[in-house]
LOGUVO-778843 format. One record per residue (C-alpha): x, y, z. Coordinates in Angstrom, 3 decimals. Each point is the difference from the previous one (the first is absolute). Layout:
# LOGUVO-778843
+----------+----------+----------+
:        x :        y :        z :
+----------+----------+----------+
:        X :        Y :        Z :
...
+----------+----------+----------+
This chain:
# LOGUVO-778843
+----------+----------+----------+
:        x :        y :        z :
+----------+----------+----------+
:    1.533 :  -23.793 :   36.909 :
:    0.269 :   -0.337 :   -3.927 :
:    3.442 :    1.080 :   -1.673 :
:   -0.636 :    3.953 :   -1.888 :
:   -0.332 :   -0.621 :   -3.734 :
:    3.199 :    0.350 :   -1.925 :
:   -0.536 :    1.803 :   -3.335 :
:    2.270 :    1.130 :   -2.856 :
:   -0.071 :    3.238 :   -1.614 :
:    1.036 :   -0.264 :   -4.267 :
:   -0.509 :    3.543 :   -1.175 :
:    0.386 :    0.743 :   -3.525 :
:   -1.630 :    1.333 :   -3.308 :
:    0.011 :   -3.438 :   -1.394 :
:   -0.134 :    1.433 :   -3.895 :
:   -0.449 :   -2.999 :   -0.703 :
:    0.211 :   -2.520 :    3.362 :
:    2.660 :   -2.399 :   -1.056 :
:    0.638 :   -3.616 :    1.572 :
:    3.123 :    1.270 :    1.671 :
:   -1.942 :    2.025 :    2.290 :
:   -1.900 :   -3.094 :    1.013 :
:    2.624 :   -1.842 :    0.686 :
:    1.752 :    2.749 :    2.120 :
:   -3.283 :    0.008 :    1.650 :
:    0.151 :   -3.993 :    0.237 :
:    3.267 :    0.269 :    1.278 :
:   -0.419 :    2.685 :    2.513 :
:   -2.973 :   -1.972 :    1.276 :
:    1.740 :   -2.747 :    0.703 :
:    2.916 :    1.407 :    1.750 :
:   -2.083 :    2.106 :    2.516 :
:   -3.078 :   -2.640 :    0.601 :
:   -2.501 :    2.524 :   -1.422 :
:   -3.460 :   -0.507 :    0.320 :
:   -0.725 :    2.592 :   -3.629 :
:    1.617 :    1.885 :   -1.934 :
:   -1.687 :    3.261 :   -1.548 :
:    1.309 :    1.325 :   -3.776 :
:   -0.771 :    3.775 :    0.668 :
:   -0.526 :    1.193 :   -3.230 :
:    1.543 :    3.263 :   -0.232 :
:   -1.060 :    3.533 :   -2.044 :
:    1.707 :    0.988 :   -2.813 :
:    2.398 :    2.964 :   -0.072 :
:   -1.916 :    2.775 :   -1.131 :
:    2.637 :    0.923 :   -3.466 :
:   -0.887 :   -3.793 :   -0.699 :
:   -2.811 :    0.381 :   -2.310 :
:    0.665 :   -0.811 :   -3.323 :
:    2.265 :   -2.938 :   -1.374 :
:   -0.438 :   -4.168 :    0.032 :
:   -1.933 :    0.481 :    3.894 :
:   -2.484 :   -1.572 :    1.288 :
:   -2.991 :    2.100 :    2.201 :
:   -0.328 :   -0.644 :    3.742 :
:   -3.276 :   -2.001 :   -1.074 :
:    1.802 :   -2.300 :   -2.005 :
:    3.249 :   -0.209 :    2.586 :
:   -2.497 :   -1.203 :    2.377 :
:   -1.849 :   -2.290 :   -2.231 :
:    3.097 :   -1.621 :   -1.000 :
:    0.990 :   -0.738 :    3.880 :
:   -3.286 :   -1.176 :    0.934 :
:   -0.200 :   -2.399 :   -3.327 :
:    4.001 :   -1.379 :    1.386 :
:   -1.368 :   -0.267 :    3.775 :
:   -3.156 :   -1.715 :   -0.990 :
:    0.226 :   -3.532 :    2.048 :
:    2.769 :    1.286 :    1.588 :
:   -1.043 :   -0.072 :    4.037 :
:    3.014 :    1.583 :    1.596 :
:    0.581 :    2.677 :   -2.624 :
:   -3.107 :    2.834 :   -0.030 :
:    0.542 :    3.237 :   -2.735 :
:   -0.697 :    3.163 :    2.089 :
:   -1.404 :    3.493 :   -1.648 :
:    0.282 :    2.698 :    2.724 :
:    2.814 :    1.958 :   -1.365 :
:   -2.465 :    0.384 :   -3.189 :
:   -2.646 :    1.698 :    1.902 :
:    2.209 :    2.629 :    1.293 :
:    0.524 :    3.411 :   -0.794 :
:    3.384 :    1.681 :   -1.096 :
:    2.870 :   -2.032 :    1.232 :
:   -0.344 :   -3.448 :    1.558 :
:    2.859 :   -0.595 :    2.333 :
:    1.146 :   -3.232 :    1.496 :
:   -0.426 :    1.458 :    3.589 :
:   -3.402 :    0.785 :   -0.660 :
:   -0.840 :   -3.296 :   -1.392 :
:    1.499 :   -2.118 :    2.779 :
:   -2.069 :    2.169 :    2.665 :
:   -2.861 :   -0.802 :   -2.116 :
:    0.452 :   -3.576 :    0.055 :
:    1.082 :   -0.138 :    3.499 :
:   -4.028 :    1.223 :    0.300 :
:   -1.270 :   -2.534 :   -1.930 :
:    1.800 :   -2.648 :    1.907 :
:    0.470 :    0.824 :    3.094 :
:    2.381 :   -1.784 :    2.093 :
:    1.979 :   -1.361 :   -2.984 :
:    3.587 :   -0.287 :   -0.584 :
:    1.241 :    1.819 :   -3.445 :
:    2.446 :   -1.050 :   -2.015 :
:    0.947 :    2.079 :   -2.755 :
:    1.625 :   -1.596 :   -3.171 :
:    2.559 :    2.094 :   -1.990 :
:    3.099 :   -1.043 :   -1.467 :
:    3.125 :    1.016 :    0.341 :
:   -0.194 :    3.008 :   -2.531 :
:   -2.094 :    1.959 :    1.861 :
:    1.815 :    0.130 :    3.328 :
:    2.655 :    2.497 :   -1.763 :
:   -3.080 :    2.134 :   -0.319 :
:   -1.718 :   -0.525 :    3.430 :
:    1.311 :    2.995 :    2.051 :
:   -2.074 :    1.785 :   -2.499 :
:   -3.169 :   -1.114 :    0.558 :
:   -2.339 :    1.522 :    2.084 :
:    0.455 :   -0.312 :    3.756 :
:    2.058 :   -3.334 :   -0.546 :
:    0.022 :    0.468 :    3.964 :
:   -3.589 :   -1.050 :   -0.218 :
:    0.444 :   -1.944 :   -2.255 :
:    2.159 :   -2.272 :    1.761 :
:   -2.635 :    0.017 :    3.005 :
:   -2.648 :   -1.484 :   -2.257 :
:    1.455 :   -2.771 :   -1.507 :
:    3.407 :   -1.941 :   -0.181 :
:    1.942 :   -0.167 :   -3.335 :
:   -0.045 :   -3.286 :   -1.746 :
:    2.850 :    0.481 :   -2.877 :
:    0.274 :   -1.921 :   -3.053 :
:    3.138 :   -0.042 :   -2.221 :
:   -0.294 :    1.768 :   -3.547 :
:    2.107 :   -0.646 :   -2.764 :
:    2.987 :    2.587 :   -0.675 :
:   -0.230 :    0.801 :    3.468 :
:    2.414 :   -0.356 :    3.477 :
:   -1.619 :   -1.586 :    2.422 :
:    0.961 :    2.157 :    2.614 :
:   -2.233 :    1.595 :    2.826 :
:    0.872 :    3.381 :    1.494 :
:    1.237 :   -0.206 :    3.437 :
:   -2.727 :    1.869 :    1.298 :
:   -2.658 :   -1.868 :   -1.046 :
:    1.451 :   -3.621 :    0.797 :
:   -1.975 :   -0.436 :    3.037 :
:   -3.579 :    0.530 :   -2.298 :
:    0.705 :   -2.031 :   -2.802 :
:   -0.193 :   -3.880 :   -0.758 :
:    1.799 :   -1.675 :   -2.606 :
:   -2.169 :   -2.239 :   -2.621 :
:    1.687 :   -3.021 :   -1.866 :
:   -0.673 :    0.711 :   -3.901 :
:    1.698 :   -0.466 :   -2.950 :
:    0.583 :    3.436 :   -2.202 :
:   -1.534 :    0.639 :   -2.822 :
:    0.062 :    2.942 :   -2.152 :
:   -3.509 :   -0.099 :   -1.303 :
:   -2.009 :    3.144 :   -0.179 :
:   -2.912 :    1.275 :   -1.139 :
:    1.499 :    2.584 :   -2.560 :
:    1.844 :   -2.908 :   -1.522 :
:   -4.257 :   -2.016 :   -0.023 :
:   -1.196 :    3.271 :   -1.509 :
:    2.688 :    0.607 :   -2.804 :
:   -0.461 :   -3.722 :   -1.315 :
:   -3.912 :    0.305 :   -0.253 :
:   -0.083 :    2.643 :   -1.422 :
:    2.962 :   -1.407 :   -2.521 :
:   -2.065 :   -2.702 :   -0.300 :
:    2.091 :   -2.483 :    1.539 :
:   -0.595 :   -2.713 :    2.008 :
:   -0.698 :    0.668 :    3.736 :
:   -2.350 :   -2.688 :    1.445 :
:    2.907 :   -1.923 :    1.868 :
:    0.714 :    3.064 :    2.048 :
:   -3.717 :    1.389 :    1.396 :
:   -2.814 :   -2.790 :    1.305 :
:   -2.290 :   -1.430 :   -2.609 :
:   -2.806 :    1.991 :    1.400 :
:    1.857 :    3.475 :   -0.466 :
:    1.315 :   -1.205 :   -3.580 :
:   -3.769 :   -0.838 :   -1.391 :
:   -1.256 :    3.287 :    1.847 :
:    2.690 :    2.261 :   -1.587 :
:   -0.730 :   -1.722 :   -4.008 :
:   -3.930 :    0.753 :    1.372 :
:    0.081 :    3.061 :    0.381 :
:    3.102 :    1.245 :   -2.197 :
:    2.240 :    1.512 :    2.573 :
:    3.515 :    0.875 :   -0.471 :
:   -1.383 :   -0.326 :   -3.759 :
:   -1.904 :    2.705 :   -0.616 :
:    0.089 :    3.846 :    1.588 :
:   -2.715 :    0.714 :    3.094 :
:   -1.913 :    2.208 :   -2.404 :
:   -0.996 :   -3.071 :   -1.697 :
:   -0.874 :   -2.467 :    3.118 :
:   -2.168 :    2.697 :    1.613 :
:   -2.161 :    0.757 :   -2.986 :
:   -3.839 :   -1.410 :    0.788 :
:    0.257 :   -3.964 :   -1.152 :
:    3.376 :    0.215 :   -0.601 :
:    0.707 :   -2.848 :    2.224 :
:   -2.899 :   -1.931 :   -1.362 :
:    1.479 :    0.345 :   -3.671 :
:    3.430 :   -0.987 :    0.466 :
:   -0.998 :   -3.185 :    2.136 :
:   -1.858 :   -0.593 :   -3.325 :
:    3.009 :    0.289 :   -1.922 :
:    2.124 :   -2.148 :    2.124 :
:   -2.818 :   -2.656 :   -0.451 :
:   -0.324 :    0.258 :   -3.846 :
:    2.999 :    1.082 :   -1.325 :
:    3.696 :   -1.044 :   -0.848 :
:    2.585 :    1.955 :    2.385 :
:    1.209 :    2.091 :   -2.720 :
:   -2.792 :    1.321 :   -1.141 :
:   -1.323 :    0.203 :    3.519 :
:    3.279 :    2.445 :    0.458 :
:   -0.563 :    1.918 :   -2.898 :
:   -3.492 :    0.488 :    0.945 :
:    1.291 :    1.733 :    3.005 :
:    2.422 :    1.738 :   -1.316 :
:   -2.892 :    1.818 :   -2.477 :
:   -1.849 :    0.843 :    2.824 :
:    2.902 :    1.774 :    1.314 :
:    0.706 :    2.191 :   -3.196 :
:   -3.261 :    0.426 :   -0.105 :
:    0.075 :    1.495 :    3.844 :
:    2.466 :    2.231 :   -1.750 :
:   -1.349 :    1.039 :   -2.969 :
:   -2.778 :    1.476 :    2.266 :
:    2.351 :    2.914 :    0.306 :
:    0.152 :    0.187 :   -3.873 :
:   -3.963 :   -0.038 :   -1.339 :
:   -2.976 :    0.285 :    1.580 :
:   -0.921 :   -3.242 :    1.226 :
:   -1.642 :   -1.257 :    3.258 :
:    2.255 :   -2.192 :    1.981 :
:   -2.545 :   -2.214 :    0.972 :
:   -0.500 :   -0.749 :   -3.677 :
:    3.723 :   -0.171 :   -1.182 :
:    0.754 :   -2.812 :    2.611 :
:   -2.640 :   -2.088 :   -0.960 :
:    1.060 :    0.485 :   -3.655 :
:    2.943 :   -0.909 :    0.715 :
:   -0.523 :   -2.673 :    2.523 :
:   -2.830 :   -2.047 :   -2.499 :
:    1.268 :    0.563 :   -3.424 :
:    1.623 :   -2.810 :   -0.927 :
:   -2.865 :   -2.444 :    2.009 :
:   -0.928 :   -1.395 :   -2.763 :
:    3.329 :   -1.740 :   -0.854 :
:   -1.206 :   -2.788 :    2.914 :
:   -1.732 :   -1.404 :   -3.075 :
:    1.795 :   -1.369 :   -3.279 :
:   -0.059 :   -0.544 :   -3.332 :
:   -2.769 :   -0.803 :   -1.714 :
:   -2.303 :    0.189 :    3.369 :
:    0.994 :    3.652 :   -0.473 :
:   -1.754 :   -0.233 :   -3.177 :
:   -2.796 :   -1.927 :    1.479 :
:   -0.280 :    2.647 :    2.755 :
:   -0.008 :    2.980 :   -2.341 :
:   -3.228 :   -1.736 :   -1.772 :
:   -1.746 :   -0.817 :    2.985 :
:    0.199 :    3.954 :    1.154 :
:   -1.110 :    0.739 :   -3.530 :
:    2.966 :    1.808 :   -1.530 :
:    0.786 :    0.592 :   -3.258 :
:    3.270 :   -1.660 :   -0.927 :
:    2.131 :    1.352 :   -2.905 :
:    2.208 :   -2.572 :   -2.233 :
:    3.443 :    1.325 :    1.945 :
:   -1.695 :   -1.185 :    2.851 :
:   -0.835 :   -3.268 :   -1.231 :
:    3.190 :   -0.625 :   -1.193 :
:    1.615 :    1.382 :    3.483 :
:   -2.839 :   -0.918 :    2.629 :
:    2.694 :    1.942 :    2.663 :
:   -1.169 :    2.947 :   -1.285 :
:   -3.321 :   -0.736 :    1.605 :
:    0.648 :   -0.004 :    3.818 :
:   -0.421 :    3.562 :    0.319 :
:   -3.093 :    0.066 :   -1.189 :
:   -1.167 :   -2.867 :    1.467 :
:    1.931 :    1.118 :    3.510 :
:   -2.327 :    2.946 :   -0.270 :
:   -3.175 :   -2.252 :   -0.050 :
:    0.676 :   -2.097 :    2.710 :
:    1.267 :    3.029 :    1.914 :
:   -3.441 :    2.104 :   -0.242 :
:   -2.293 :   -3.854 :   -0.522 :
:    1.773 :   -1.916 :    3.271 :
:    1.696 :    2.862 :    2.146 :
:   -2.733 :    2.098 :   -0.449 :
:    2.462 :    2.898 :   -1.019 :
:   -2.629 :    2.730 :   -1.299 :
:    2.202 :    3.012 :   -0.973 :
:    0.053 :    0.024 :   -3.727 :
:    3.316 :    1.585 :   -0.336 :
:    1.495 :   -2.508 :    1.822 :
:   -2.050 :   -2.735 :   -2.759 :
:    1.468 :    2.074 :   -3.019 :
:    3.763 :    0.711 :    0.948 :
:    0.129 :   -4.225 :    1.302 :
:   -2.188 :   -0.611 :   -3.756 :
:    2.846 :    1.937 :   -2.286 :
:    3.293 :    0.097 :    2.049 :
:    2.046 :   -2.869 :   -2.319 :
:   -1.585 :    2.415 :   -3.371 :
:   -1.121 :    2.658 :    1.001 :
:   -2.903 :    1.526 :   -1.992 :
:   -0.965 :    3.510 :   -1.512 :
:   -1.473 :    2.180 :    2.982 :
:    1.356 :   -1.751 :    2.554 :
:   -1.164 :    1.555 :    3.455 :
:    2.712 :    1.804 :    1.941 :
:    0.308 :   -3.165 :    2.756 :
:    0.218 :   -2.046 :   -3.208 :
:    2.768 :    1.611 :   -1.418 :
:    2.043 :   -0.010 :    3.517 :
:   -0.340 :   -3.863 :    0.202 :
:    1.211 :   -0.317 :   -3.683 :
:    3.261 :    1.495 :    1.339 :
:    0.141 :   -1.402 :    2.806 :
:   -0.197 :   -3.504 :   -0.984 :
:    2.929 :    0.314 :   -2.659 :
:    2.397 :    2.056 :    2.731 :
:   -0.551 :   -1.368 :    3.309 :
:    2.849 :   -1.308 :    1.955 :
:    0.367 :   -3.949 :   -0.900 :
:   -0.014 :    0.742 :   -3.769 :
:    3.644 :   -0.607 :   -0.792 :
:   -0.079 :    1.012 :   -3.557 :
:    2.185 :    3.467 :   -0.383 :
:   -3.094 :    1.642 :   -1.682 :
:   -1.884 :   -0.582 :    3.501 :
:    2.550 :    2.177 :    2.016 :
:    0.088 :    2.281 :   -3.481 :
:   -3.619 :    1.003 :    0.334 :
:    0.715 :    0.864 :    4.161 :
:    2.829 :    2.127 :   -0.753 :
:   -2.172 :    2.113 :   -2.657 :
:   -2.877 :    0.115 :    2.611 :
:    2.421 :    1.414 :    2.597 :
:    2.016 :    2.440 :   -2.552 :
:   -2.654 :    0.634 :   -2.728 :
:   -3.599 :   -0.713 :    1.920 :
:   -2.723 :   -2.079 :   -0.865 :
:   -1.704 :    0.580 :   -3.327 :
:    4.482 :   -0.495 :   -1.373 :
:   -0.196 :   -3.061 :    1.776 :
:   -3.229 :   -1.140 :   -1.185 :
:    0.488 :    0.543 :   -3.745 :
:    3.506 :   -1.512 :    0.569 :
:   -1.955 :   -3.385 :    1.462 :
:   -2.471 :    0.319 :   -3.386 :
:    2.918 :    0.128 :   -1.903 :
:    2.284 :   -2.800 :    1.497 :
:   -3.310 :   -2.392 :    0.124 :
:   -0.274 :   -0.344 :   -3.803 :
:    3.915 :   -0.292 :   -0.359 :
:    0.304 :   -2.974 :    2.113 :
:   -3.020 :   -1.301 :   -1.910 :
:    1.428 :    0.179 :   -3.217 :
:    3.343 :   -1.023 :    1.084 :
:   -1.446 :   -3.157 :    0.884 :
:   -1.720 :   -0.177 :   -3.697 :
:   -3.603 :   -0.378 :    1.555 :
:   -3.005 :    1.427 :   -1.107 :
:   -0.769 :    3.467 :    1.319 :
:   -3.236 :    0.765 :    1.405 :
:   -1.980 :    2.295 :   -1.556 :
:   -1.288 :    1.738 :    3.049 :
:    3.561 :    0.596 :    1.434 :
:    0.861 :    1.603 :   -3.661 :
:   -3.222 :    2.154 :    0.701 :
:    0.803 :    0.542 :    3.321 :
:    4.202 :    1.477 :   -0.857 :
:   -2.036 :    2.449 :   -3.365 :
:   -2.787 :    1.075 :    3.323 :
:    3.103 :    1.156 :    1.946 :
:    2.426 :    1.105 :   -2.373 :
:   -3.332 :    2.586 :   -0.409 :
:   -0.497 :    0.394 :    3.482 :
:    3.600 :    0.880 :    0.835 :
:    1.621 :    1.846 :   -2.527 :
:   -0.291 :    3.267 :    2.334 :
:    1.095 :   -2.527 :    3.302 :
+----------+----------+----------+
């Protein structure tokens, strides 16, 4: 008669799945001679919306891009499908369905036996599986009397890594790659998370686009791409502007600054613009027009707003649509800029609203310009007289 499988329960939201839960899961497997170990990817408190998070999609893509290879370690989704609440009792019964005849271990540390009594039926609990406990950092390793009999002790060194501490330095922009698998790392730069708010991620190709600018583009502008998309997510709420459109502004418009130089110049000839002498003499000036090509030539971006605010958000131009003008702000106050003037132009757009914070942009554009004794371009001089017009009632 064969031995009942022995498998180990790691429950968590794994926001992101960090390489000290597989190695408590490594550990754990060793000490109790399991046969698999299942990463139960939990749902996320329901006030949990907003913030650095990452989706229940994306949790479980991240576990299943750690576990690929990995033959005694399986991710698990059925506290995702649920309705309302999942509980631990409920998923244990579940399991104990799906494998009949199996022995459960369940892994917590040492943390969350203070809490246990709490849980739902904990009696039941206790039926289901036994308690494999692993020693956290900052915490006495001591098990309640009463639960003595049910619990297992697993060698493991503390450690006080956690996944706030994983999200807080991506999103600083700090390094993080030693402390989540390579596969998680590369799928979180992918696909922006922790970088960027959810608004952004779930538009339609959103996840296409920023893979695109991981590929093509230097980290910091890669960020500050992001970060435009995101004050563009917010400046919804300002002007009337689709949100579909404002995050692929903001995602694409600096794409063109993959190419340099004078292949920018080269670029801008093959697409058959029209290149002015500032631009000759500053071929920079060119990757938003150019980013604009490529963006409705190669990505087959059709929406012609989206074309004109990526064309004109560096200048700006007379007439510039309503998307166009959004971007234009956007790109001088989002998040990364460190210049006081960037954080300037948010405080008038919270205080004063928009069209201040707009002419304030126009405005602080041609200073910095002429502080740095370079030519101005005529179009952005044309573009500050349009709105000095267009605002003088704002």
């Amino acid at each position: 008669m064969s031995k009942p499988r022995r498998i180990g329960i790691l429950g968590g939201t794994f926001d992101p799945l960090h390489k000290t839960h597989c190695d408590m899961a490594s550990a754990a497997s060793d000490a109790l001679g399991l046969d698999l170990v299942l990463f139960v990817v939990s749902a996320r408190p329901p006030h949990k919306t907003e913030g650095p998070y990452a989706t229940a999609e994306e949790r479980l893509e991240m576990v299943q891009a750690a576990l690929d290879g990995e033959p005694r370690m399986k991710p698990c989704n059925i506290e995702l499908g649920r309705n309302g609440v999942s509980y631990t009792d409920d998923t244990l019964r579940e399991l104990q369905r799906i494998h009949p005849g199996a022995d459960l271990f369940l892994i917590v540390g040492f943390d969350m036996l203070l809490d246990f009594p709490s849980w739902k039926n904990p009696k039941g609990i206790l039926e289901k599986a036994r308690l494999a406990v692993v020693p956290r950092a900052g915490m006495p390793e001591i098990i309640p009397r009463e639960l003595m009999s049910y619990c297992q002790r697993i060698p493991f060194e503390r450690t006080a890594l956690s996944s706030t501490e994983i999200r807080r330095r991506i999103a600083a922009g700090e390094s993080f790659d030693e402390l989540v698998p390579r596969a998680v790392a590369g799928l979180i730069r992918r696909r922006g998370i922790y970088q960027t708010c959810i608004a952004v991620r779930q538009c339609p190709r959103a996840d296409e686009f920023i893979a695109l600018l991981y590929e093509g583009l230097s980290e910091k502008t890669r960020r500050h791409c992001l970060g435009t998309a995101e004050i563009m997510v917010c400046l919804t709420e300002h002007v009337d502007i689709s949100l579909e459109s404002a995050v692929t502004a903001g995602l694409l418009h600096d794409f063109g600054k993959r190419i340099k130089g004078t292949e920018l110049i080269e670029a801008a000839r093959r697409y058959g613009l029209v290149l002015t002498e500032v631009q000759m003499q500053n071929p920079k000036l060119l990757h938003a027009q150019v980013a604009a090509e490529e963006c409705r030539r190669h990505l087959g971006v059709s929406d012609e707003e989206v074309y004109e605010a990526i064309s004109w958000h560096t200048t700006g131009c007379p007439g510039l649509c309503t998307l166009g003008l959004a971007l234009y702000v956007a790109d001088f106050s989002e998040l990364t800029r460190t210049f006081p003037e960037a954080a300037t132009a948010r405080d008038i757009l919270r205080e004063k609203g928009f069209w201040k914070a707009l002419m304030y942009v126009s405005e602080e554009k041609l200073v910095r310009v002429r502080r740095k004794h370079a030519p101005v371009d005529p179009i952005s001089q044309a573009f500050h007289s349009w709105l000095q017009h267009e605002c003088k009632d704002a």
